[in-house]
GUMIBA-410117 format. One record per atom (N, C-alpha, C): atom name; x, y, z. Coordinates in Angstrom, 1 decimal. Atoms other than C-alpha are relative to their C-alpha. Layout:
<sites>
+-------+--------+--------+--------+
: atome :      u :      v :      w :
+-------+--------+--------+--------+
:    CA :      X :      Y :      Z :
...
+-------+--------+--------+--------+
</sites>
This chain:
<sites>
+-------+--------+--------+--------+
: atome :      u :      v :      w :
+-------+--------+--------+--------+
:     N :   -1.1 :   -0.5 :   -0.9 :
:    CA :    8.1 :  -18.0 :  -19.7 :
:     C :   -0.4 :    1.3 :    0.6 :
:     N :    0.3 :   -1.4 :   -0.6 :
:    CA :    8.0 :  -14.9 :  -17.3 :
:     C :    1.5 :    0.7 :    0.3 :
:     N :   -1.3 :   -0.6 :   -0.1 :
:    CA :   10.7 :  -12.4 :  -16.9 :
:     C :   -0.1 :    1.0 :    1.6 :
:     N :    0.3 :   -0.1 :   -0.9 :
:    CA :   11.0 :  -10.9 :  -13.1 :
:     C :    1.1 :    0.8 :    0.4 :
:     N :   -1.0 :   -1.4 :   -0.4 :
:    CA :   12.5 :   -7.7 :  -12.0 :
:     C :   -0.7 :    0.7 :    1.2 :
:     N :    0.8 :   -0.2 :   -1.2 :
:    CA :   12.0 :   -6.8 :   -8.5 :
:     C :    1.3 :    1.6 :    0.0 :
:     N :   -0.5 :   -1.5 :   -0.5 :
:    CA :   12.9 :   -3.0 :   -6.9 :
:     C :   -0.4 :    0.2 :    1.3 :
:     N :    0.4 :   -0.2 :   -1.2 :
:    CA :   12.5 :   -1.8 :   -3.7 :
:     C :    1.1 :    0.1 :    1.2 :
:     N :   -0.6 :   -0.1 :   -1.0 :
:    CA :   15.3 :   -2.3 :   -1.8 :
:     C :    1.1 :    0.8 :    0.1 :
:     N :   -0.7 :   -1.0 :   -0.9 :
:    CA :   17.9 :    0.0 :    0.2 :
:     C :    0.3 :   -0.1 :    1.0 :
:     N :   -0.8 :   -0.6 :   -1.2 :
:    CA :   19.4 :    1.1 :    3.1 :
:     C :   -0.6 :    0.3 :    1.3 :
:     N :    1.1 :   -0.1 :   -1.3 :
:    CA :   16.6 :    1.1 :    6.2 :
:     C :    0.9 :    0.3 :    1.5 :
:     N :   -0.1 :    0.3 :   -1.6 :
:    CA :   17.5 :    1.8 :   10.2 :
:     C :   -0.8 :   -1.0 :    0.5 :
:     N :    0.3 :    0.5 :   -0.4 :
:    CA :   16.7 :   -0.9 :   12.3 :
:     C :   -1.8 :    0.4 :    0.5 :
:     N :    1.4 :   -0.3 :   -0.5 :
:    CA :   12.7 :   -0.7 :   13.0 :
:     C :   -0.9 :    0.9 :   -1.4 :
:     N :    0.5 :   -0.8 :    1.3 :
:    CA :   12.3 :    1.0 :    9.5 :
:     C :   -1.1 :   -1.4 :   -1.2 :
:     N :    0.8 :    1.4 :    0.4 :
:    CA :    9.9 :   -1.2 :    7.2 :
:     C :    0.4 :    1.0 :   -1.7 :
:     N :   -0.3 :   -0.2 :    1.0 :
:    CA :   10.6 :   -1.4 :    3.3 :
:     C :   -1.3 :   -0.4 :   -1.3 :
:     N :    1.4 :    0.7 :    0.9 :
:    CA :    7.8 :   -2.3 :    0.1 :
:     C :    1.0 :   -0.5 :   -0.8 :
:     N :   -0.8 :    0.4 :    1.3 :
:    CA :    9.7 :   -4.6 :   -2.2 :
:     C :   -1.0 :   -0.6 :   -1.2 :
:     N :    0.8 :    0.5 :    0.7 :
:    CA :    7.9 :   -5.0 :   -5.5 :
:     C :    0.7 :   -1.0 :   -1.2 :
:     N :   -0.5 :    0.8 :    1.0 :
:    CA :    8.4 :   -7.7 :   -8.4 :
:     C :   -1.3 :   -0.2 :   -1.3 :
:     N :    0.8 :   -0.5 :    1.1 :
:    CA :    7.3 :   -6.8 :  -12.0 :
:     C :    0.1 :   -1.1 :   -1.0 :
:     N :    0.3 :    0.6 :    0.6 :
:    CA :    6.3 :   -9.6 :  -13.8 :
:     C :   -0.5 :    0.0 :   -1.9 :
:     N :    0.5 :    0.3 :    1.0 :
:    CA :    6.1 :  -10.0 :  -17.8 :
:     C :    0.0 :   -1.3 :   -1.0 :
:     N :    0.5 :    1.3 :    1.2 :
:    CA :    5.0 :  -12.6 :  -20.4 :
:     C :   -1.4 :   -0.1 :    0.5 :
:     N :    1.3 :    0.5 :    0.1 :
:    CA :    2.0 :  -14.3 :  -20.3 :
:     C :   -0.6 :   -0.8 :    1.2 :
:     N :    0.7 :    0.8 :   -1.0 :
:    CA :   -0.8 :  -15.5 :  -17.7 :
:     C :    1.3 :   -0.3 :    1.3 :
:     N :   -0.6 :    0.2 :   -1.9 :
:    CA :    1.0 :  -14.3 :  -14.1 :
:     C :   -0.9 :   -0.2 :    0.6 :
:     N :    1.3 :    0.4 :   -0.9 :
:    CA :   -2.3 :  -15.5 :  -12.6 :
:     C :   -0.2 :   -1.8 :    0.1 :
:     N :   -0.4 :    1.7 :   -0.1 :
:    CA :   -0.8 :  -19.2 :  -13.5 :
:     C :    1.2 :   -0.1 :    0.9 :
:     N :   -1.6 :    0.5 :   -0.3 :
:    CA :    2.3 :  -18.8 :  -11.4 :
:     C :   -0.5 :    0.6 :    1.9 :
:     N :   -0.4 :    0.0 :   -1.4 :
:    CA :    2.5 :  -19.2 :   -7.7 :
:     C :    1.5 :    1.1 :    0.1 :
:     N :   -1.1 :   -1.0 :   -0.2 :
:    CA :    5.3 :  -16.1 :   -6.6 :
:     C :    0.3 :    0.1 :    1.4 :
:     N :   -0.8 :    0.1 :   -0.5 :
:    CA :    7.5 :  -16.4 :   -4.3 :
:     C :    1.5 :    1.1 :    0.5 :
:     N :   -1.6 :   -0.6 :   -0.1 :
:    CA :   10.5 :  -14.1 :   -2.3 :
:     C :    0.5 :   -0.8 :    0.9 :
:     N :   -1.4 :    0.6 :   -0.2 :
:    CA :   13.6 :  -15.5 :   -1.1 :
:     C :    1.0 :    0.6 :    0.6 :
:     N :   -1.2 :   -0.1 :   -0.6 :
:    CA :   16.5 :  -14.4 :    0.8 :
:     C :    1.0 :   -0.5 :   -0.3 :
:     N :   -1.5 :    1.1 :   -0.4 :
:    CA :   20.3 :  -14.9 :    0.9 :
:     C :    1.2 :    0.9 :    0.3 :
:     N :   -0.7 :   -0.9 :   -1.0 :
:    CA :   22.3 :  -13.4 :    3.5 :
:     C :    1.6 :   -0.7 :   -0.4 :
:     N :   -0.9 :    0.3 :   -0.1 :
:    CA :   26.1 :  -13.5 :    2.7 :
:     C :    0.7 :   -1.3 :    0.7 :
:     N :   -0.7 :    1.5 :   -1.1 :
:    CA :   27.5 :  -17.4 :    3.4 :
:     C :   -1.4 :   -0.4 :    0.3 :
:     N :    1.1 :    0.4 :   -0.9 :
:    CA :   24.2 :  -18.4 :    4.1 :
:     C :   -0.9 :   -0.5 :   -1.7 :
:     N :    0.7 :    0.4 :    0.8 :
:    CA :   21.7 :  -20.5 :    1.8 :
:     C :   -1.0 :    0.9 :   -0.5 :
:     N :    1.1 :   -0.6 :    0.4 :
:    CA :   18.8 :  -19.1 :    0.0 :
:     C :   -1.2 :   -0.9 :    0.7 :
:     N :    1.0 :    0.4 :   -0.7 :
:    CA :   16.0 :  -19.1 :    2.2 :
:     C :   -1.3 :    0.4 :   -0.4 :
:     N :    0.6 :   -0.2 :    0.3 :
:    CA :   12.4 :  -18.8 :    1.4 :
:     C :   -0.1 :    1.1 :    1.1 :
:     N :    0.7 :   -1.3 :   -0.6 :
:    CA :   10.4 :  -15.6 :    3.2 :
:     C :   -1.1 :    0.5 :    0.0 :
:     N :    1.5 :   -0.4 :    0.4 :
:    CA :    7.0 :  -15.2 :    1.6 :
:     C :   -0.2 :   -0.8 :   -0.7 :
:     N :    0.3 :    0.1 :    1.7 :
:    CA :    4.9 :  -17.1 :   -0.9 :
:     C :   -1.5 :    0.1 :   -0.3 :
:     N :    1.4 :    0.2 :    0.4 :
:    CA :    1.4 :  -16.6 :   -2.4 :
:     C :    0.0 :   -0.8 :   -1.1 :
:     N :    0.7 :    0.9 :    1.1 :
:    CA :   -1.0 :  -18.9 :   -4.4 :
:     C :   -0.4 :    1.2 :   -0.9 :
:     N :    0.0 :   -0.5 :    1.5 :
:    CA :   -1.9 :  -18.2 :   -8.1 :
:     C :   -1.3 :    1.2 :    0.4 :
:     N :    0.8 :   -1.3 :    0.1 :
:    CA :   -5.0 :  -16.2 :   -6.9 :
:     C :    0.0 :    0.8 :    1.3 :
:     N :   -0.7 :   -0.7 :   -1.3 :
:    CA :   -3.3 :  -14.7 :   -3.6 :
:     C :   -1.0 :   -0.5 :    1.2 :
:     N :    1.0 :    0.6 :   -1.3 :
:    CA :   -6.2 :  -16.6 :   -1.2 :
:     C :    1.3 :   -0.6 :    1.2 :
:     N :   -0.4 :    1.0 :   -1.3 :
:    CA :   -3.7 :  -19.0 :    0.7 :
:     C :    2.1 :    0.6 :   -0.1 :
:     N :   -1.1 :   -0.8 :    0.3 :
:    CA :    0.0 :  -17.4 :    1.5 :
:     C :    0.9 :   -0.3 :    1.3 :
:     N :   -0.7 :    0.6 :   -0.7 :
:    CA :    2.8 :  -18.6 :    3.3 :
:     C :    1.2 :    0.7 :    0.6 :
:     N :   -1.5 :   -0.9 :   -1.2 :
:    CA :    5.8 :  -17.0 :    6.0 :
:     C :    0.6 :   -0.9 :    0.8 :
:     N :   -1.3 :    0.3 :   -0.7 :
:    CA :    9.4 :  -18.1 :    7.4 :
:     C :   -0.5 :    0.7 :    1.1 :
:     N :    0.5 :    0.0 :   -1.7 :
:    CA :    8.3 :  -18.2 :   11.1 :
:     C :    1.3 :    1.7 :    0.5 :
:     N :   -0.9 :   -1.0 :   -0.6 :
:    CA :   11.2 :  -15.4 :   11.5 :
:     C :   -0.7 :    1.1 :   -0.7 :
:     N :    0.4 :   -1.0 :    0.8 :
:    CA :    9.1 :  -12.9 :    9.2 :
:     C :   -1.3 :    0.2 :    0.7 :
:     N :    1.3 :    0.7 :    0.3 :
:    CA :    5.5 :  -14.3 :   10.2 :
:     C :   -0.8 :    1.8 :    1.1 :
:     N :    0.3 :   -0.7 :   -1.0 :
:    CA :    3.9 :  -11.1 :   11.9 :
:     C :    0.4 :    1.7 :   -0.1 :
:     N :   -1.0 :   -1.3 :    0.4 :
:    CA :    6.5 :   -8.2 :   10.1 :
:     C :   -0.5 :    0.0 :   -1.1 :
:     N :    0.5 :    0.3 :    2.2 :
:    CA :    5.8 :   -9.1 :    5.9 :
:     C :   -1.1 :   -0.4 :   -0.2 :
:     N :    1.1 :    0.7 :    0.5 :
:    CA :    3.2 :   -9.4 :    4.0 :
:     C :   -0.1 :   -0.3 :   -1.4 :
:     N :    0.3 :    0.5 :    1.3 :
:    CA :    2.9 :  -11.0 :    0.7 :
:     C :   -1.1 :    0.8 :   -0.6 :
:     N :    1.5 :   -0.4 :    0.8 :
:    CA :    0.4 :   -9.5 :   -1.9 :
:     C :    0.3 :   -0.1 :   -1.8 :
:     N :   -0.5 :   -0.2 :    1.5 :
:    CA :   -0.1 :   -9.7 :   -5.7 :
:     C :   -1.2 :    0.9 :   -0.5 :
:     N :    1.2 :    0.2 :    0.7 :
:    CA :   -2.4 :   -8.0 :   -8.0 :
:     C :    0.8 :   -0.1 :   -1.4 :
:     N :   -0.4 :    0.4 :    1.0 :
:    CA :   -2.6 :   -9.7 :  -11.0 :
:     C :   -0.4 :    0.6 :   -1.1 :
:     N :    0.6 :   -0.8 :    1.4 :
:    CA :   -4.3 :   -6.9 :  -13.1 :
:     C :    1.4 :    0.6 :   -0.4 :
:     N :   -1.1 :   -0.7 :    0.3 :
:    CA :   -0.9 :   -5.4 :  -13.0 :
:     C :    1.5 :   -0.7 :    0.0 :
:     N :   -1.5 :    1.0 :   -0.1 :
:    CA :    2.0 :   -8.8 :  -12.9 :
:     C :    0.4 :    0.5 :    0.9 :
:     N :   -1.2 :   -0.6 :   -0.6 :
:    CA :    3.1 :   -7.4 :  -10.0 :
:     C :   -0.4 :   -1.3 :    1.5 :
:     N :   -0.2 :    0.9 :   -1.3 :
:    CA :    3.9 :   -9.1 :   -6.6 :
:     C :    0.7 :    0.8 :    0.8 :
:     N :    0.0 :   -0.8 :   -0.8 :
:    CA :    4.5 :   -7.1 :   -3.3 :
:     C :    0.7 :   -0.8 :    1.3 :
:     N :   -0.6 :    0.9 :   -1.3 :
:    CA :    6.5 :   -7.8 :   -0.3 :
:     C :    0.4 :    1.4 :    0.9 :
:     N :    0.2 :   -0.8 :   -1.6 :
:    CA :    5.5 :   -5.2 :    3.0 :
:     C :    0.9 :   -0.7 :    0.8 :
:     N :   -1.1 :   -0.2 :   -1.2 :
:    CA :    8.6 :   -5.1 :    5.3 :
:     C :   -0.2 :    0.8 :    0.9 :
:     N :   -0.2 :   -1.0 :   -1.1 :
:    CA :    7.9 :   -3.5 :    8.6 :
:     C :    1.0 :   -0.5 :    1.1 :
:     N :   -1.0 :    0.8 :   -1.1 :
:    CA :   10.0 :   -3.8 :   12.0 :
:     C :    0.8 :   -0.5 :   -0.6 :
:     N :   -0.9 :    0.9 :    0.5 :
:    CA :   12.6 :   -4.8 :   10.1 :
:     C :    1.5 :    0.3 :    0.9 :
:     N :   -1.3 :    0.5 :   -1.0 :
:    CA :   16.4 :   -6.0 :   12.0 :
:     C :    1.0 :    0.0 :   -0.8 :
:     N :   -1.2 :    0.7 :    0.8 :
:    CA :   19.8 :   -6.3 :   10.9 :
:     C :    0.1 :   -1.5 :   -0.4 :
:     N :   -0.3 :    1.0 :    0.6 :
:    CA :   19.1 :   -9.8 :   10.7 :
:     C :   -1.0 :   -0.4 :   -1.8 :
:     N :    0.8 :    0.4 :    1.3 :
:    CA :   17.0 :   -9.1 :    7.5 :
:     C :    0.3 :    0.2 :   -1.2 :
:     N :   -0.8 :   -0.1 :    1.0 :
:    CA :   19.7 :   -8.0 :    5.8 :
:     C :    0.4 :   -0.8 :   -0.5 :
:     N :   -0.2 :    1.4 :    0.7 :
:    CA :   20.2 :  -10.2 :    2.6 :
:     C :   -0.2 :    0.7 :   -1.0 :
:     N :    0.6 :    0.1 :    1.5 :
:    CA :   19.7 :   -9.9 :   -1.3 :
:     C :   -1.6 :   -1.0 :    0.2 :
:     N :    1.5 :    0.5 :    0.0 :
:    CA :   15.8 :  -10.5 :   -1.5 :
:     C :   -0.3 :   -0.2 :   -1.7 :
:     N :    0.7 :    0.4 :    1.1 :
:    CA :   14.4 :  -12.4 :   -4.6 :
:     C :   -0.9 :   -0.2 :   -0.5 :
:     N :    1.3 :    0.4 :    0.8 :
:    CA :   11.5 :  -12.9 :   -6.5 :
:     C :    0.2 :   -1.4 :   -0.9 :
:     N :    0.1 :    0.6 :    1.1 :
:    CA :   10.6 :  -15.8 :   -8.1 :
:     C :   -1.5 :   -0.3 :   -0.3 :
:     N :    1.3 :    0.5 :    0.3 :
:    CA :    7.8 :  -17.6 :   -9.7 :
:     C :    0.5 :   -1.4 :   -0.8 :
:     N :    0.3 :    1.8 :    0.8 :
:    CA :    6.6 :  -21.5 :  -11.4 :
:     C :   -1.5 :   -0.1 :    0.1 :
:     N :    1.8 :    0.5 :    0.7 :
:    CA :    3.2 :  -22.5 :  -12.7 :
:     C :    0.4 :   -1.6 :   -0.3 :
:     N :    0.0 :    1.4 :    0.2 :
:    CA :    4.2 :  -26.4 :  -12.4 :
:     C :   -1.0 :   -0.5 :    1.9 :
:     N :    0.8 :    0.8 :   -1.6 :
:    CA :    2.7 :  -26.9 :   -8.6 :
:     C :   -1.3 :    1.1 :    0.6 :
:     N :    0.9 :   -0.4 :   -0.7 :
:    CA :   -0.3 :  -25.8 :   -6.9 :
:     C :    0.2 :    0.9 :    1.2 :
:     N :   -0.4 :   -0.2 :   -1.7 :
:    CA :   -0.5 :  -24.2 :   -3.2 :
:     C :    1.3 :    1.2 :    0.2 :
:     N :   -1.4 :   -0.8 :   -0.7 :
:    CA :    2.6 :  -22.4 :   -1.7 :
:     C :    1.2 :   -0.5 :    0.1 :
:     N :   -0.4 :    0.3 :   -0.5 :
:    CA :    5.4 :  -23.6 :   -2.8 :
:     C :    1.6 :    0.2 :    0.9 :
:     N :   -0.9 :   -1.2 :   -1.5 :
:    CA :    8.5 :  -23.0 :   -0.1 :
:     C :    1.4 :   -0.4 :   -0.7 :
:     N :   -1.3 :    0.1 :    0.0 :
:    CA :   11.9 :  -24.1 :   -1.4 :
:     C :    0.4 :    0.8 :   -1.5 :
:     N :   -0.8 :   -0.7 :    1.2 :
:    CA :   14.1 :  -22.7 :   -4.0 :
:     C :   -0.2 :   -1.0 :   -1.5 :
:     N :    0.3 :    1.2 :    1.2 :
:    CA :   14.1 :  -26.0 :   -6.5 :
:     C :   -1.8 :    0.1 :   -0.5 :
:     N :    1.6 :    0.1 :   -0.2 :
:    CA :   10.2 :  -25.7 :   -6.5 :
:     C :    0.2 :    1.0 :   -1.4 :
:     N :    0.7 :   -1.2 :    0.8 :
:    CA :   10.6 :  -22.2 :   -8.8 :
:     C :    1.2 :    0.0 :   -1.1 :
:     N :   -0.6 :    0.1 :    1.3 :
:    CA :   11.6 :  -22.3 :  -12.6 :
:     C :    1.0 :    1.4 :   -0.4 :
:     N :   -0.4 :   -1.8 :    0.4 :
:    CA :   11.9 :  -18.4 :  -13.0 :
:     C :    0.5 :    0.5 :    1.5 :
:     N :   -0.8 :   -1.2 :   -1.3 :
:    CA :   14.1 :  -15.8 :  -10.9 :
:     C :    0.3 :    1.7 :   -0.3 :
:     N :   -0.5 :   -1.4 :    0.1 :
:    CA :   14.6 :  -12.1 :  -10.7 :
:     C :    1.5 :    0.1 :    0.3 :
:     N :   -1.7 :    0.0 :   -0.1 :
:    CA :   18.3 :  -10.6 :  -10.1 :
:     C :    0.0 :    0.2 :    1.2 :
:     N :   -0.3 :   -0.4 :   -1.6 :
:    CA :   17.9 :   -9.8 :   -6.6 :
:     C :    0.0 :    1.6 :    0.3 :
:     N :   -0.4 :   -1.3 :   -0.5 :
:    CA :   17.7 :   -6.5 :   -4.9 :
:     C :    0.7 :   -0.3 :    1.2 :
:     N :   -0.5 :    0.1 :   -1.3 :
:    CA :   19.4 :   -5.7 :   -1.8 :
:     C :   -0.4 :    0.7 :    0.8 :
:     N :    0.7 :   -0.2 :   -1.2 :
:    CA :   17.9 :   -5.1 :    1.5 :
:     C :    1.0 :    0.4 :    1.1 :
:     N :   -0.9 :    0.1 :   -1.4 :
:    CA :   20.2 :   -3.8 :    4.4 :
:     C :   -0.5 :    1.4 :    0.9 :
:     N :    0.4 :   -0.9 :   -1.2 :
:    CA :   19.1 :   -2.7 :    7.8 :
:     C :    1.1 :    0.4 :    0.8 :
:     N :   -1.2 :   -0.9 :   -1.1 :
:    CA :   21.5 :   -0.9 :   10.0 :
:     C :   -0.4 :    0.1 :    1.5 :
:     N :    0.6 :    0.8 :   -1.5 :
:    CA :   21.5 :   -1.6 :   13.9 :
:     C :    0.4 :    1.4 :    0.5 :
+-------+--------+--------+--------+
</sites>
């Protein structure tokens, strides 16, 4: 099992960029694909980022693709999510998760076993 506590998020002006981190413990975070997540008030939980187990291949929600960047190092469980240019529409509770059952990147919410509590992210226009 992994336990996942993410920090980072606040109160930004429109065009402000944020670093949201997610601190990973238990055992072998270099087996777990990680994952952030969104979920804007009334609105689904949407994927946003995800990296593979050894951060080579790494995936972006076409509305992010160009602003965020995924990163992990695994010397330290941790997992990283670079916010620049960020909008009022980025405002949401941002999550972390992680799963060591699938390969690759993967993108939906059912995909990942483990969850953090959410931070909250809100841009101001």
């Amino acid at each position: 099992q992994v336990q996942l506590v993410e920090s980072g998020g606040g109160l930004v002006p429109a065009g402000g960029s944020l670093r949201l981190s997610c601190a990973a413990s238990g055992r072998a975070f270099s087996s777990y694909a990680m994952g952030w997540f969104r979920q804007a008030p009334g609105k689904e939980r949407m994927v946003v980022a995800v990296i593979s187990l050894n951060g080579r291949t790494t995936f972006y929600a076409t509305s992010v693709k160009g602003r965020f960047t995924i990163s992990r190092d695994n010397a330290k469980n941790t997992v990283y999510l670079q916010m620049n240019n960020l909008g009022p529409e980025d405002t949401a509770v941002y999550y972390c998760a992680a799963d060591a059952r699938w390969g690759g990147t993967p993108t939906t919410p059912d995909e990942y076993a483990y969850w953090g509590q959410g931070t909250q992210v809100t841009v101001s226009s």
